[in-house]
N, C-alpha and C positions, 0 to 999 in steps of 0.2 A: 547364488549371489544376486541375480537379477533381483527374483523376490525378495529378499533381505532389503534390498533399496529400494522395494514396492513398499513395503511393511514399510519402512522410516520415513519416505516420505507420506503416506498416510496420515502415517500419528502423527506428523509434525505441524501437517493441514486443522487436525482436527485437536488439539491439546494448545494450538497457538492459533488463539483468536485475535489479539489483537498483536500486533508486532511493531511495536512503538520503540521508546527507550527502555535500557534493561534496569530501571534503577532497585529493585529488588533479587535481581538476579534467577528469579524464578524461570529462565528461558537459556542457562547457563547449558545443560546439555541437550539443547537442541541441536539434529544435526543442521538446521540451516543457519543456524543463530551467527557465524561466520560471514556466509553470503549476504545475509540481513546486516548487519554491521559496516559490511561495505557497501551496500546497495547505492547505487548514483545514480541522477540525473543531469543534466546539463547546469540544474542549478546548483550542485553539489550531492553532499551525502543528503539520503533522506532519512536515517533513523536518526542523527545526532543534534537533529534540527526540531523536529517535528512529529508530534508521535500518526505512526501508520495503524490502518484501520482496515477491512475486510470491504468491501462494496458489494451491495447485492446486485443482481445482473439489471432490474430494474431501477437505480439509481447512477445508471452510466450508463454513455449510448457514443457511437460513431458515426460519425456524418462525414461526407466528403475528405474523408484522411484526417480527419480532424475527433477529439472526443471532449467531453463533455459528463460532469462528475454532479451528482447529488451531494452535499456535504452538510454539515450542520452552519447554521450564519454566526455564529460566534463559538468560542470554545466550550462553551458553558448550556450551548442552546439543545433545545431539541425540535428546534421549525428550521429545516432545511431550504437551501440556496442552492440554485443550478450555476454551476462555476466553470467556463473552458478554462479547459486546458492548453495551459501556453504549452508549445513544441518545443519548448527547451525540458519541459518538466517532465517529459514520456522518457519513461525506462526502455529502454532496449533492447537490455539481454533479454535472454529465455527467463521467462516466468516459472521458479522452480516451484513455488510457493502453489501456484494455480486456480487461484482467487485472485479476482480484480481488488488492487489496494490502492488507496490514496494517501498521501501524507499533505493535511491542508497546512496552512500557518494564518495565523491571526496576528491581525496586526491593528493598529488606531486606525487603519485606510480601509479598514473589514479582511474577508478572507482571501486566500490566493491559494495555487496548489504551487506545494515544492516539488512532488516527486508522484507521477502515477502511471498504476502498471496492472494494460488489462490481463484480462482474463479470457477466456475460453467462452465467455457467455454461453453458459449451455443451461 
């Protein structure tokens, strides 16, 4: 049994790169695609808002209880922005997932994070 839910969480690491909105459906039988559906912050849900994306260990860091996310400066960009993270936006639960993710949001005022959730940094 244990393995069986070693194997699924695996594939679900490595077959779901990014974990955004489902608007294709292509994430329908994932076992987390559930957990990821309700995933919340203090600012709300973060998939329904904002599409989530995978952080490499080098594009996030911890300081003093506090973290701090690399993201792209606009939706469309590829020159990245160092962006804190407000303490409403850190997920809490246990990371099933086990990759650091972020879910930014863009806006006319530039970027902000809705929802992020480290990782294991390893």
């Amino acid at each position: 049994m244990l393995r069986a839910i070693s194997v699924a969480v695996v594939i679900a690491a490595v077959t779901l790169p990014a974990f955004g909105r489902d608007l294709d459906g292509r994430y329908k039988d994932s076992p987390l695609r559930d957990w990821f559906e309700h995933l919340a912050s203090g600012k709300g849900l973060c998939c329904s808002f904002a599409d989530g994306y995978v952080v490499q260990d080098a594009d996030w860091e911890s300081r003093d209880g506090h973290y701090r996310v690399r993201v792209p400066k606009a939706a469309d960009s590829d020159d990245g922005v160092w962006v804190d993270v407000p303490d409403e936006a850190l997920i809490t639960e246990p990371n099933k997932a086990g990759h650091t993710m972020v879910w930014p949001s863009y806006t006319h005022k530039g970027v902000s994070i809705r929802c992020f959730m480290p990782g294991s940094m390893t």
